[in-house]
Wavefront OBJ file of the C-alpha trace (Angstrom):
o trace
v 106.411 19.238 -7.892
v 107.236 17.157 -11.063
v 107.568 17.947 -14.988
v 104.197 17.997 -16.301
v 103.300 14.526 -17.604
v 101.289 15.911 -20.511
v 102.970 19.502 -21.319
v 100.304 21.395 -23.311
v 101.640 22.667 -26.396
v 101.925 26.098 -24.603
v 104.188 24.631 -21.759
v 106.049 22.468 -24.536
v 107.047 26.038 -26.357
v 107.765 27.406 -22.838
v 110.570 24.770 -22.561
v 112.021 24.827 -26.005
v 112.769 28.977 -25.118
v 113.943 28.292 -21.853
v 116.544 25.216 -23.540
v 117.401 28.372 -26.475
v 118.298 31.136 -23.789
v 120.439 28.427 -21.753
v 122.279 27.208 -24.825
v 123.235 31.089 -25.012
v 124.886 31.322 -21.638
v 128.348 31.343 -21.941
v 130.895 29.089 -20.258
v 132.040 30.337 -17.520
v 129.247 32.148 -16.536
v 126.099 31.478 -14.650
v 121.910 32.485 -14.657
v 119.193 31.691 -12.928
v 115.405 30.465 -12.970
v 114.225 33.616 -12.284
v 116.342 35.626 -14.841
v 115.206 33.193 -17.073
v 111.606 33.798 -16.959
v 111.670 37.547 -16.296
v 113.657 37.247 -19.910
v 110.526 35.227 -21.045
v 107.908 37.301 -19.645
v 107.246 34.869 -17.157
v 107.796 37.105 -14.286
v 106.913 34.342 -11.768
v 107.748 31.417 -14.196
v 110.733 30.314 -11.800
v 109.515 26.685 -11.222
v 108.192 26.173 -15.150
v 111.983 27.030 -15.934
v 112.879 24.266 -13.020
v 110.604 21.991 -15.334
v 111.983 23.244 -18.652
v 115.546 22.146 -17.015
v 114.496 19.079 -16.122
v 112.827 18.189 -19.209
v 116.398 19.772 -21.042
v 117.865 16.256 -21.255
v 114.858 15.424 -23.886
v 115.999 18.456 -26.032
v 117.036 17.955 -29.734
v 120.119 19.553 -29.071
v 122.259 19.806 -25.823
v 121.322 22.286 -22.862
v 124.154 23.261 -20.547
v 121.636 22.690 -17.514
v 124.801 22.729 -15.421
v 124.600 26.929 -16.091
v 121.058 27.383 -14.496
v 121.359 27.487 -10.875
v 118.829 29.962 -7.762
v 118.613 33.137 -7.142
v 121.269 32.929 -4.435
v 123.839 31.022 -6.218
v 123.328 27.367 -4.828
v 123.347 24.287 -7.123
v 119.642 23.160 -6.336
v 119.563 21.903 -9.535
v 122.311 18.822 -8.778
v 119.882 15.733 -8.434
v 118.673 16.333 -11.663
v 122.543 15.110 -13.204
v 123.520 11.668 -13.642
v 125.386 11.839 -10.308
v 125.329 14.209 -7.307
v 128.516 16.005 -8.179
v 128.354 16.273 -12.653
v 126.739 19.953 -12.524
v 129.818 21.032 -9.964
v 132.279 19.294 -12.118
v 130.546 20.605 -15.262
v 130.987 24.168 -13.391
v 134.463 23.921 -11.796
v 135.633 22.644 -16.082
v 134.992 25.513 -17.334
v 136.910 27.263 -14.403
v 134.085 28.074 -11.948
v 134.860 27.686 -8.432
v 131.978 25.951 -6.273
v 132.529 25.469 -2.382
v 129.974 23.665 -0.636
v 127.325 23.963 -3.888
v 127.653 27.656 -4.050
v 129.470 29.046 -6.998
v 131.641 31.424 -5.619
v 131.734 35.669 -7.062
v 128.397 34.426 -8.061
v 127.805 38.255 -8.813
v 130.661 38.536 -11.314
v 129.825 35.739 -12.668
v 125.793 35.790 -13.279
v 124.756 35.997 -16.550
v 121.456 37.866 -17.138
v 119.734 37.550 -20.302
v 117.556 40.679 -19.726
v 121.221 42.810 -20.147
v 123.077 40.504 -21.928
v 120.787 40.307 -24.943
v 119.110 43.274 -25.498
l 1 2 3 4 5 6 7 8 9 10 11 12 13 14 15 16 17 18 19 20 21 22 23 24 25 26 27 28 29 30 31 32 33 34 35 36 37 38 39 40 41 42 43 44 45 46 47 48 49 50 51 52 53 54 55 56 57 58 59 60 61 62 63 64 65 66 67 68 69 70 71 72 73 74 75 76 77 78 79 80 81 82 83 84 85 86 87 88 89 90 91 92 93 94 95 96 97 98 99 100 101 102 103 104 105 106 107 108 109 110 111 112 113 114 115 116 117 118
C-alpha cells in the first residue's frame, strides 16, 4: 500500500493529528501505529497512521517519525528515512538502544498516548 495520492480532506486531518500526537512523544521514548490510532479513535487505523508517517516529512513543522515504530518493537518504519540506518541513529541519539532493528526494554520504554495524556 502507498500514501493516498489524493487524501480527502478527512484523511488530510487524520494526518495532521497523527504528526500532533508524535511531536508529543518524548525523546527517549517510543509508540506505536496502533497506540496511535486507538488514541485517535481509529481503533484499526494502524496503516492510515503508517500513511500519516510517511506523509510526516510534508508537515509544516517537524515530526520525530523516528519515535513511531510496531506493535512489537521493530523499526518497520526505516525505508521511509533518507538512509536505511537515520531512524536507528535518530533512536540510539537520544540514548535508545536498538540491536538488530528492535529497540531494546521496548516495554519501559513505550510511550502510550492513551495513559500518557489523559
Amino acid at each position: 500500500m502507498s500514501i493516498p495520492r489524493n487524501p480527502t480532506e478527512q484523511q488530510r486531518n487524520f494526518f495532521q493529528e497523527v504528526h500532533e500526537v508524535v511531536r508529543l512523544v518524548p525523546a527517549g521514548r517510543v509508540t506505536t501505529y496502533g497506540a496511535i490510532a486507538h488514541y485517535l479513535g481509529a481503533r484499526h487505523g494502524a496503516r492510515m497512521v503508517g500513511w500519516a508517517m510517511m506523509a510526516a516529512h510534508t508537515a509544516t513543522e517537524y515530526v520525530p517519525a523516528h519515535r513511531v515504530i510496531n506493535r512489537n518493537g521493530l523499526l518497520t518504519g526505516k525505508h521511509h528515512f533518507a538512509t536505511p540506518t537515520a531512524m536507528q541513529e535518530a533512536l540510539e541519539a537520544e540514548g535508545v538502544t536498538v540491536l538488530e532493528d528492535q529497540v531494546r526494554d521496548f516495554k519501559t520504554r513505550f510511550w502510550d498516548p492513551a495513559t500518557e495524556l489523559e
